[in-house]
VOGU-3710 file (C-alpha; in Angstrom, 3 decimals, decimal comma):
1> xxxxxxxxxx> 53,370/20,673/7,226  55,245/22,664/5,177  54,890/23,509/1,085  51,474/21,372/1,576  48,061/22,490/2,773  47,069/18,936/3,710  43,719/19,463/2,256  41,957/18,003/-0,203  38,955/19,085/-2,178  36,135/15,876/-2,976
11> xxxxxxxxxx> 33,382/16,974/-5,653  30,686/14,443/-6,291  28,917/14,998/-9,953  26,229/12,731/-9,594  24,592/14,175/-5,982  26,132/17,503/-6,434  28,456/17,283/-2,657  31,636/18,801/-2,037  33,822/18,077/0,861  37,125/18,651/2,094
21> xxxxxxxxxx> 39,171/16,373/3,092  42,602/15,885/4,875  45,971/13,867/4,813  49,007/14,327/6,808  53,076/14,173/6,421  53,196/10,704/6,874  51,192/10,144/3,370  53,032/13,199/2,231  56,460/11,426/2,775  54,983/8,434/1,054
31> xxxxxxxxxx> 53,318/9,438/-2,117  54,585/13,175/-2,673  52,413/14,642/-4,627  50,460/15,126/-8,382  51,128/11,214/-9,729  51,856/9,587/-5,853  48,271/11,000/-4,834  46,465/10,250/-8,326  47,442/6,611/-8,157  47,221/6,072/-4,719
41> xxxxxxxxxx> 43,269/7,347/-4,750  42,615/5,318/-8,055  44,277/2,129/-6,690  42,117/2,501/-3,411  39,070/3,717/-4,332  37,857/2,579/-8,128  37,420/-0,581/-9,927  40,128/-0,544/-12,615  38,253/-2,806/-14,571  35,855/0,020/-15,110
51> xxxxxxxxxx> 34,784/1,742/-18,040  36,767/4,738/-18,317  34,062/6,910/-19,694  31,840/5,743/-16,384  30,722/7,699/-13,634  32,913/5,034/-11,914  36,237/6,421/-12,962  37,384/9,276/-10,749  39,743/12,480/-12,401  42,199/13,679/-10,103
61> xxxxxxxxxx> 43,511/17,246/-10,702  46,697/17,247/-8,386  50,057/19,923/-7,698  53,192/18,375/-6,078  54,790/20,295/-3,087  56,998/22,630/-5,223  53,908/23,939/-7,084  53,361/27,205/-6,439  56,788/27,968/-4,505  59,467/29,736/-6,483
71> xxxxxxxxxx> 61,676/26,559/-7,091  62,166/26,817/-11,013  59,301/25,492/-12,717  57,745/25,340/-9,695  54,183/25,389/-11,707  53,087/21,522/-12,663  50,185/19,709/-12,126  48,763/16,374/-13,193  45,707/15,085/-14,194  45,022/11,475/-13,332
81> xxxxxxxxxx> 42,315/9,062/-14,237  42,033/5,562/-16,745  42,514/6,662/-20,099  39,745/6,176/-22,638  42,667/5,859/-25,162  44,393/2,531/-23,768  42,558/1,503/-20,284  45,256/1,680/-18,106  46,966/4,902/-16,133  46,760/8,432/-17,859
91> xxxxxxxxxx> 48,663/10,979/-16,175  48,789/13,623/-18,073  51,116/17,182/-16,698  50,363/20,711/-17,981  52,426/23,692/-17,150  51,036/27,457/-17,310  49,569/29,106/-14,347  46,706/26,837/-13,613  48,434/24,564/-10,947  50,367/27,318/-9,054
101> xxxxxxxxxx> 46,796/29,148/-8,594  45,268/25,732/-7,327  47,917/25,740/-4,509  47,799/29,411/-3,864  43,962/29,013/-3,114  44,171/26,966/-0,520  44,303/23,238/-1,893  46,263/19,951/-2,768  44,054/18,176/-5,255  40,954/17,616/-6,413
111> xxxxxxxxxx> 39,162/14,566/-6,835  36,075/14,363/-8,883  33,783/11,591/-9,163  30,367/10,554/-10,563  28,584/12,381/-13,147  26,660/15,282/-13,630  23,606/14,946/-16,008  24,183/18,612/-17,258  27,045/20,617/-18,129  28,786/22,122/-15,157
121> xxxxxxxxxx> 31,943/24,122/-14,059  33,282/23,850/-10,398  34,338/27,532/-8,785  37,079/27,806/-6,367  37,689/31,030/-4,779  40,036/29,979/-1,661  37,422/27,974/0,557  34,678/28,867/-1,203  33,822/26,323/-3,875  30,714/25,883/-5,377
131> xxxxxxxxxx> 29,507/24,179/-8,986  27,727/26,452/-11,055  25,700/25,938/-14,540  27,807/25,232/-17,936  24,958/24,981/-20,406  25,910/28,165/-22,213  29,475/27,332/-21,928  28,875/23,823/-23,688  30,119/23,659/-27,414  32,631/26,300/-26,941
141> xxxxxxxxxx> 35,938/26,368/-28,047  39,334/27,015/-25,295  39,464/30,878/-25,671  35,540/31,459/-26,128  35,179/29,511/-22,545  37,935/31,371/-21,539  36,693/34,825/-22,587  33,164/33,867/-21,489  34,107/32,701/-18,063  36,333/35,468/-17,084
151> xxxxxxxxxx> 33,623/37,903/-18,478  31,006/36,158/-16,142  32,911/36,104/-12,920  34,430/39,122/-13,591  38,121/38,315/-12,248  40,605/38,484/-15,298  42,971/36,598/-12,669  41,712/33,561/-12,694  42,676/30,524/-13,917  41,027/28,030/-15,985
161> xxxxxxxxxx> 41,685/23,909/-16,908  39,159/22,830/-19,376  37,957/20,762/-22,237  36,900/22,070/-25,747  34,533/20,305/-28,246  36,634/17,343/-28,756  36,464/16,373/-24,892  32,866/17,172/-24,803  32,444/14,751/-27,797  34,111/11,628/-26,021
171> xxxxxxxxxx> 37,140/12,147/-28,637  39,736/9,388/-27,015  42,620/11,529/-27,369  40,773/14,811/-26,496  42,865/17,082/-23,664  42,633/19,167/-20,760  43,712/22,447/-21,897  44,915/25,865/-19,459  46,298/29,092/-20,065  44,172/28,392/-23,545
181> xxxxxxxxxx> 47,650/26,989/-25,214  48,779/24,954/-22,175  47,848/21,496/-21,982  47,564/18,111/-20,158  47,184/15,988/-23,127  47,965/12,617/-23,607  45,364/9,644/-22,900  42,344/11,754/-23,446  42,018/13,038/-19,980  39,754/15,401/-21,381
191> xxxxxxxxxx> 37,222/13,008/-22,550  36,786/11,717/-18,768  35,737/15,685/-18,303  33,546/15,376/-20,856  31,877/12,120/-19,967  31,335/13,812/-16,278  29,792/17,301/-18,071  32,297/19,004/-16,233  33,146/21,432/-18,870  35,866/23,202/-16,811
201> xxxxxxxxxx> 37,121/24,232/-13,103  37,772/27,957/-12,702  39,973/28,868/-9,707  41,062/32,133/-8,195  43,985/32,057/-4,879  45,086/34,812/-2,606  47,364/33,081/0,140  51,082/31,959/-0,332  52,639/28,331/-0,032  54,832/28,380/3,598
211> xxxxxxxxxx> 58,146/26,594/3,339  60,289/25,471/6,046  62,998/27,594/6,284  62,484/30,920/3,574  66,135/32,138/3,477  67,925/28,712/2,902  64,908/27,823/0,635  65,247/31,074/-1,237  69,316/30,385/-1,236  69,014/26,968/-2,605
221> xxxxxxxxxx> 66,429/27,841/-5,668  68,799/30,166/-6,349  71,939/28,074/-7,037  69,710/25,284/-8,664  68,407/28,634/-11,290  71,753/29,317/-11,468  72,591/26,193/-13,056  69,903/25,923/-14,969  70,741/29,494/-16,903  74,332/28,388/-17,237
231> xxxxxxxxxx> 73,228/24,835/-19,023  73,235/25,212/-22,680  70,344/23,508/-23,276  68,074/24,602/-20,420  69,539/27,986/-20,439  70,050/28,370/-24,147  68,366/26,180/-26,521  64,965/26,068/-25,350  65,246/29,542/-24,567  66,254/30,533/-28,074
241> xxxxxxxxxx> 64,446/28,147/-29,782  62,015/26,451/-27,770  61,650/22,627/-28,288  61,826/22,454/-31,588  65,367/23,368/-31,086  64,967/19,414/-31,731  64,135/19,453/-35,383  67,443/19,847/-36,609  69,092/17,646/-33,660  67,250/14,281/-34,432
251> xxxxxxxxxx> 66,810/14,698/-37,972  70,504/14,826/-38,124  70,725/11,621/-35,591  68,637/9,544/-37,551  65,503/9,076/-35,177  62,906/11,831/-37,201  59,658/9,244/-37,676  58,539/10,404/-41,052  55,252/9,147/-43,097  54,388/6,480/-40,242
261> xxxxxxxxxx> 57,635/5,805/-39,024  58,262/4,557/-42,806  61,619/6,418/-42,825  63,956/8,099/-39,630  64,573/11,635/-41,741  62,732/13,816/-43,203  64,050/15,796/-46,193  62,432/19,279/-44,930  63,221/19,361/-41,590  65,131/22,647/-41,472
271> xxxxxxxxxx> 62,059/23,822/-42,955  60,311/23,342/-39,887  63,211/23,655/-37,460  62,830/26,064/-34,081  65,718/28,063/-36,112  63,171/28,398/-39,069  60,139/29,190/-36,839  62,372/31,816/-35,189  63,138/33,687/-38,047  59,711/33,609/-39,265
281> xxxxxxxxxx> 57,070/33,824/-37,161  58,312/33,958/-33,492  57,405/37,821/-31,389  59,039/36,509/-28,253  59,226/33,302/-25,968  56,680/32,939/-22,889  57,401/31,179/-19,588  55,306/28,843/-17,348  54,608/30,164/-13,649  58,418/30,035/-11,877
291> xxxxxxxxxx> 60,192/28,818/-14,915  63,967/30,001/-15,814  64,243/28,532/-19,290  61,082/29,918/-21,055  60,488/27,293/-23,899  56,908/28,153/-25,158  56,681/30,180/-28,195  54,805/33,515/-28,893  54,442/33,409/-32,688  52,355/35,420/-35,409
301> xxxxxxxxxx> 50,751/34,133/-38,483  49,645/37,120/-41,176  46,693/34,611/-41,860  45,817/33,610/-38,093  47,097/36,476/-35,916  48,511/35,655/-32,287  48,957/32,083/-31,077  51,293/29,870/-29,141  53,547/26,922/-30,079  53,737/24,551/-31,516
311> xxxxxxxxxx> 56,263/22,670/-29,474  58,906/20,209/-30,683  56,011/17,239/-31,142  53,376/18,860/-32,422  55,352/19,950/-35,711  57,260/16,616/-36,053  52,940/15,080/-35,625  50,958/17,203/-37,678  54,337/17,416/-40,008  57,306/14,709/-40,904
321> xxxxxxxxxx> 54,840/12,261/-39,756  52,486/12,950/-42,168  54,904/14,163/-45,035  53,452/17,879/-44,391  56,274/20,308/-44,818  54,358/23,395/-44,596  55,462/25,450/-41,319  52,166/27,773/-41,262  49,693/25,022/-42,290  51,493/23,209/-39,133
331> xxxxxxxxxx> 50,899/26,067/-37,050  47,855/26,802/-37,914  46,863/23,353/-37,246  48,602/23,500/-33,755  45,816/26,249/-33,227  42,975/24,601/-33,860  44,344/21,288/-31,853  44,390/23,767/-28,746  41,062/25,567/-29,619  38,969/21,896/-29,670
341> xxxxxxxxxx> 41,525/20,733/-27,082  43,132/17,924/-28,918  46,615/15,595/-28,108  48,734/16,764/-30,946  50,958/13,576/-30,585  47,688/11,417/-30,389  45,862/13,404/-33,580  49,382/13,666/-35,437  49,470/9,786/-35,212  45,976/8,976/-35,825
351> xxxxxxxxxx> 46,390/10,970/-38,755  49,224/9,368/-40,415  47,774/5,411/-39,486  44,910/6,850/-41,646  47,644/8,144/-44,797  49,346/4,985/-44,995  46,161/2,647/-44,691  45,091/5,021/-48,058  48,694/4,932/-49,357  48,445/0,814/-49,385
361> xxxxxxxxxx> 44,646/1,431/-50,960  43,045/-0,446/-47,514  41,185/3,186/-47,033  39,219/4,145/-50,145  38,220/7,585/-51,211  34,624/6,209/-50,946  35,196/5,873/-47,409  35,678/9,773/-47,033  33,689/11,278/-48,944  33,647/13,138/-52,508
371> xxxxxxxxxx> 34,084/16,368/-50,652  36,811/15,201/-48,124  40,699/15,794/-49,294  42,198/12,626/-50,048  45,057/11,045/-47,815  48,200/11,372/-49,357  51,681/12,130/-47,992  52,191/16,054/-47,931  47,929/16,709/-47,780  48,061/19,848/-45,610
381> xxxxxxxxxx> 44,302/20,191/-46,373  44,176/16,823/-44,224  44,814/18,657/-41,017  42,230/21,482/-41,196  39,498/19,540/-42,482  39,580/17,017/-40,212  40,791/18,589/-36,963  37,228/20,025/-36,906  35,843/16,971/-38,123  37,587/14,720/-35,674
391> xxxxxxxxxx> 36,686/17,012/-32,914  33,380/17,091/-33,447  32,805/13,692/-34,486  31,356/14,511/-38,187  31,632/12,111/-40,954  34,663/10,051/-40,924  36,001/12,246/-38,366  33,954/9,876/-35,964  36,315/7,261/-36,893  38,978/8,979/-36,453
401> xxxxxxxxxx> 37,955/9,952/-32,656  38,029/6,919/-31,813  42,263/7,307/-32,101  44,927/5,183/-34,724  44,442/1,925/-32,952  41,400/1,431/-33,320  41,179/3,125/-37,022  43,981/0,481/-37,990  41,869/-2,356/-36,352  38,387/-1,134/-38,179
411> xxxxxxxxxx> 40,269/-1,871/-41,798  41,829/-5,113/-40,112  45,264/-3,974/-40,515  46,139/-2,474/-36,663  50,012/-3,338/-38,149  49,926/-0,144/-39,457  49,344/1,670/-36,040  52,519/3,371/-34,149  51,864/3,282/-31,110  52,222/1,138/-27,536
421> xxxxxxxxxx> 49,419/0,160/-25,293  46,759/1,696/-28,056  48,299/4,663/-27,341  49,948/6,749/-30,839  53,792/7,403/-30,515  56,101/10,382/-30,061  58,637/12,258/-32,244  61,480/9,517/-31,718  62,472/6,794/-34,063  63,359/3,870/-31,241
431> xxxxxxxxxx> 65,570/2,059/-33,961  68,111/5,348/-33,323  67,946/5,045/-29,660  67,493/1,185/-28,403  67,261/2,545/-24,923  64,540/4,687/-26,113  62,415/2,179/-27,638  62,412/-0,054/-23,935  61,324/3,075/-22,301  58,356/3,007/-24,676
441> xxxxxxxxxx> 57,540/-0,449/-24,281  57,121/-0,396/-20,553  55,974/2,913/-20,129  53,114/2,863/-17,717  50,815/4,878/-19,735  51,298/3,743/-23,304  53,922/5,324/-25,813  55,366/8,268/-24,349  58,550/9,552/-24,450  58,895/12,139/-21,610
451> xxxxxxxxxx> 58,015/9,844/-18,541  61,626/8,516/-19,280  63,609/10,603/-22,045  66,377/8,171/-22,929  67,173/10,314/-25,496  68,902/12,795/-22,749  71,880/10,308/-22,633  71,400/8,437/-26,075  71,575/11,656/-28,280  72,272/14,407/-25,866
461> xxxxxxxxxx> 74,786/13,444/-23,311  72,645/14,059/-20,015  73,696/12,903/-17,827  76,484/11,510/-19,931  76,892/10,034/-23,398  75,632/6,436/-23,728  75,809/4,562/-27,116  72,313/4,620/-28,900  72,392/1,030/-29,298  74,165/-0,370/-26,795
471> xxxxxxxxxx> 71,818/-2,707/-24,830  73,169/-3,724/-21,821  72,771/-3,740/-18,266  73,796/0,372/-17,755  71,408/1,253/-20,290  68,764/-0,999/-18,839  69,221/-0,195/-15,389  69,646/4,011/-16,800  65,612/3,720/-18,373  64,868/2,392/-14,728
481> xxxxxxxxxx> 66,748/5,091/-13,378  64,958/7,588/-15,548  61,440/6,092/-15,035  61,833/6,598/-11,473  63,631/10,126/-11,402  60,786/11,581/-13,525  58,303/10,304/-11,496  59,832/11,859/-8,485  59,946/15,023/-10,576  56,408/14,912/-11,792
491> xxxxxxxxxx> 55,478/14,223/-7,948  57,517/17,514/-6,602  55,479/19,638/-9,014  57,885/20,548/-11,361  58,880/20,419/-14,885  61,185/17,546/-17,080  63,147/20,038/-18,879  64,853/20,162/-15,636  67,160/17,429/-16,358  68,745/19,903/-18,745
501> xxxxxxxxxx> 70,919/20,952/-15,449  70,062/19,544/-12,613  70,217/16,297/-11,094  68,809/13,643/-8,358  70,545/15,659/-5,570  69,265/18,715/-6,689  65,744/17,612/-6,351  66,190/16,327/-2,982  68,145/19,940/-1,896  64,995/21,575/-3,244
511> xxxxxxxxxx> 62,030/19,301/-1,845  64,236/19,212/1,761  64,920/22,664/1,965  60,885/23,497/1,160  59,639/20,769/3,829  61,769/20,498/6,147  62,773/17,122/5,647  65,712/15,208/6,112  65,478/12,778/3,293  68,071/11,288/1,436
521> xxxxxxxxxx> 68,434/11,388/-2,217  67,946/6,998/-2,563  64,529/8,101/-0,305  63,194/10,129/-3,070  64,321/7,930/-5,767  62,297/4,916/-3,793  59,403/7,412/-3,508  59,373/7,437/-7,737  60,039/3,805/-7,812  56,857/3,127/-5,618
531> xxxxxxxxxx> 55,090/5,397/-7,927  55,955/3,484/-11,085  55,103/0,207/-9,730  51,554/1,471/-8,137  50,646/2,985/-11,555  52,213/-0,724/-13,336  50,136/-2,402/-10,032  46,546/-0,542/-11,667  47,243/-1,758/-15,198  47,804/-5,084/-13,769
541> xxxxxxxxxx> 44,871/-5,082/-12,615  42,883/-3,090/-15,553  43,868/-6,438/-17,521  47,132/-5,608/-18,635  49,120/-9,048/-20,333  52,895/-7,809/-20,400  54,000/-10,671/-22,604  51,800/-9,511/-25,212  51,582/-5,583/-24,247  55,261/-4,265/-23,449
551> xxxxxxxxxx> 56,182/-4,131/-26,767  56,528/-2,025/-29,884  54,835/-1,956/-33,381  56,213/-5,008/-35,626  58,099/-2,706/-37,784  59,990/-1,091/-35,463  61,196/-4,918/-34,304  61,662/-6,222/-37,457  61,877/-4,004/-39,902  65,344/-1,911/-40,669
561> xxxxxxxxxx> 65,403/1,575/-40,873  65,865/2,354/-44,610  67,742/5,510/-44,324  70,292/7,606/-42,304  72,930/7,296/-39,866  70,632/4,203/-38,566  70,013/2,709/-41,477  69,795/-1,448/-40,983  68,906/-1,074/-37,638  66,148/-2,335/-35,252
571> xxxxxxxxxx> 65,219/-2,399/-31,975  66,635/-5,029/-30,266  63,570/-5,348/-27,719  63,866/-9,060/-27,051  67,163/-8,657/-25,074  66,365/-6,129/-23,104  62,739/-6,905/-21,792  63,619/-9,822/-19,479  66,382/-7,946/-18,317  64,450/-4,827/-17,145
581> xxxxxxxxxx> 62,055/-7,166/-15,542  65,210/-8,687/-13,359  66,500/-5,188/-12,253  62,649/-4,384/-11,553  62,175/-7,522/-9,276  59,271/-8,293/-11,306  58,374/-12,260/-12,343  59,986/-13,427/-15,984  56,495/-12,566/-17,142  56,365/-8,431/-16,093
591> xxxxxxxxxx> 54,302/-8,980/-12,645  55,276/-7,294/-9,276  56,355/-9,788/-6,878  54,642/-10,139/-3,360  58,318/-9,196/-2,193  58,722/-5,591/-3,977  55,130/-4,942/-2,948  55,902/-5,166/0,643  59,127/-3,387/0,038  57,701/-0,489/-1,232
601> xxxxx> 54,649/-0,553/0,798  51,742/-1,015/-1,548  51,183/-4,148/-0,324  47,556/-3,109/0,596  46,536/-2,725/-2,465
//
């Protein structure tokens, strides 16, 4: 095979084996790569009724076929496991170097199973791989574990994918975090690691990925780079600004969740905008492994030094969503989040269920603390204080761990929790882009935004320009389309941002020319439709209800937005559902039909 090792690496925590193990093109063709070998492994091998934070859930650390070539942001990798935060599918995708130094040593995935009953690391060195001690390691934050292991091994090359404090202490939305500032975050991946001591997996490579044909592979990432640079988003924006080239864009739209999704603008935006960050504390962008565009941030605080980010959601969470207009105190913050290894979306939200529940007097000062700073709108002492507190489970902070669902449901009041599936939402107001808000209903994994960004064609105009709130069968049938294309994407080992450019054929010119395949572009697209319904096929039968689950938070279906260029509006869920269930060939009530099982061959299962 080509772009693939066909090798797969099997660590056992509780008895301490490791074994390699092998698949061929056949299951290649089938199940691609990162998310298509994650699910496929959970689905056949676990109980998905199991406790996520079990030695009975298995962590999957996986690169797609792409990873580690030169095809432009040819540098993903997943993490897959149950999530702790909503007990279905977590696939989580981090960029940096880590994945592209996984492939370049030799290996596919990882699988990791049982539990060890002291802190470990696992050390891959090409074929060598061995698990080695953590105790010292334990308790440490992302750069001290980075500093310490590089220091110990003595390689500054290697790479690193590891938890911090939070993930250690079984914090639900805790992350896996690489390249220090680079992480796989949502659905507390990280606290899996944790509940496994595996602190962290160091890994050093020295061979290259083989692709069919170098010279037409070579000529083909070139013209799909080429169009990348000449996009103005992919090859200007995010360049110039990063993400939160955003701010401005859906503040202006309408679709900025501020104070708990209260209101769909916030008055400061600008304040916080990529331009604003630019100007004030950025020393230069910073690129993931094989990546054109170049989106993370390099900035400089005169109070913090050095750091990187925030991106686009992590200001719009640890700011407009909790009234904080402070750039630096959201910065800072962003900081910390990577140095305990926290989900800024997850924290951001958990954070803001907790304002409004003290806004409407349901959380008391008493509940906090004399010493603790009180939850109001605009608190920037909020995020410090707890961020530490959260991650190590101190004081109310242990609440708080335990993510916004499940704060909102302690007080009796879960109506006041944003999120879908227990899991906290993203930076969009769905009541500004209906198409939007379906994709966060259904999503697999709970509310998430970038497993299908409807906003591409509902603000942006990628692939074209589709009314915000038009909700019929295109726009259905386009979060379908979009569901499946980024799982094909996730699966080839590269990067969303992507779509800012490039398009289904593009993949398949990419993926053909590195394997040697002849597969047509509706082949792929089938490949990240069996995907989507294998991961919906494991929530199934992890006890997901669909009647009761694919839906949004009651305000967001009932109540209109108050402000803006969307003001009066809701999200018209009720129309849609039953009609993305049709075009899915699922039953009226959101199960996969004996027929589309056998169609897409996970009948097995």
């Amino acid at each position: 095979m080509f772009a693939y090792w066909g090798k797969i690496l099997r660590v056992n925590l509780t008895n301490g084996t490791i074994k390699e193990e092998h698949f061929d093109e056949e299951f290649a063709k089938k199940w691609l790569g990162t998310r298509g070998f994650g699910i496929y492994y959970l689905l056949k091998e676990m109980d998905a009724t199991a406790d996520p934070l079990s030695p009975e859930n298995k962590i999957i650390y996986a690169t797609g076929p792409l990873t580690g070539t030169t095809a432009p942001t040819g540098g993903r990798y997943m993490v897959i496991t149950k999530s702790p935060l909503t007990g279905y599918i977590a696939m989580a995708n981090s960029g940096g170097f880590f994945g592209a130094e996984l492939k370049f040593a030799g290996w596919d995935a990882i699988i990791v199973e049982g539990a060890s009953d002291h802190p470990v690391y696992l050390y891959i060195n090409d074929e060598s791989v061995e698990l080695r001690d953590a105790s010292h390691l334990w308790g440490k934050t992302s750069s001290e574990t980075e500093e310490a292991l590089k220091e110990e091994i003595g390689d500054k090359r290697i790479r690193i994918a590891l938890i911090g404090p939070a993930g250690e202490n079984l914090v639900r939305f805790s992350a896996v975090m690489n390249d220090e500032h680079r992480a796989a975050a949502r659905g507390g991946v990280g606290a899996v690691m944790g509940s496994k001591k595996l602190k962290a997996i160091v890994v050093r490579g020295h061979k290259r990925v083989e692709v069919a044909d170098r010279a037409k592979f070579t000529s083909v990432v070139k013209e799909k780079t080429d169009k990348l640079r000449n996009d103005p988003v992919a090859g200007g924006g995010l360049p110039k600004y990063g993400t939160a080239v955003l701010v401005n864009i859906i503040n202006q739209n309408g679709l900025y969740p501020t104070r708990n999704f209260q209101y769909s603008q916030f008055e400061y935006a600008e304040e916080q905008s990529g331009e604003a960050m630019t100007a004030k504390y950025l020393i230069r962008n910073k690129p993931c492994y094989a990546c054109p565009i170049g989106c993370g941030r390099v900035n400089k605080l005169p109070t913090l030094g050095i750091t990187e980010g925030p991106e686009y959601e992590s200001i719009w969470a640890l700011g407009a969503h909790n009234g904080i207009n402070d750039l630096a105190s959201i910065i800072h913050a962003n900081h910390m989040a990577d140095e305990y290894g926290l989900d800024t979306i997850s924290l951001g939200g958990t954070l803001a269920t907790a304002m409004e529940l003290y806004e409407k007097g349901i959380l008391k000062q008493e509940d906090l603390g004399e010493e603790a700073p009180p939850f109001r709108w605009s608190n920037s002492e909020v995020l410090h204080y707890y961020i530490e507190k959260i991650a190590k489970r101190e004081g109310f902070g242990d609440k708080l761990a335990e993510g916004g669902y499940r704060l909102a449901e302690m007080y009796g009041h879960t109506e006041y929790f944003m999120g879908v599936k227990k899991q906290e939402l993203p930076a969009y107001d769905p009541r500004g882009a209906e198409g939007h808000g379906l994709g966060y209903a259904t999503n697999n994994r709970g509310g998430c935004h970038i497993k299908q960004y409807m906003i591409s064609p509902e603000i942006l105009g990628y692939p074209y320009k589709m009314d915000p709130h038009d909700i019929g069968d295109e726009k259905v049938k386009m979060v379908i389309l979009f569901q499946d294309l980024t799982a094909l994407i996730d699966a080839a080992g590269m990067c969303v941002f992507t779509t800012f450019g490039l398009g289904a054929d593009d993949y398949r010119d990419l993926l053909n020319a590195a394997m040697g395949w002849d597969l047509s572009t509706e082949d792929y697209l089938k490949i990240g439709e069996r995907i989507w319904n294998a991961e919906r096929l494991f929530n199934l039968k992890a006890g997901l209800d669909p009647l009761k689950e694919d839906t949004l938070p009651k305000r967001l279906l009932e109540e209109p937005v108050r402000n803006g260029p969307n003001k009066g509006h809701v999200v018209r869920l009720h129309l849609m559902l039953p009609k993305y269930y049709k075009f899915r060939g699922w039953t009226e009530d959101g199960k996969i039909t004996e027929e589309k099982m056998k169609e897409l061959g996970i009948e097995e299962f």
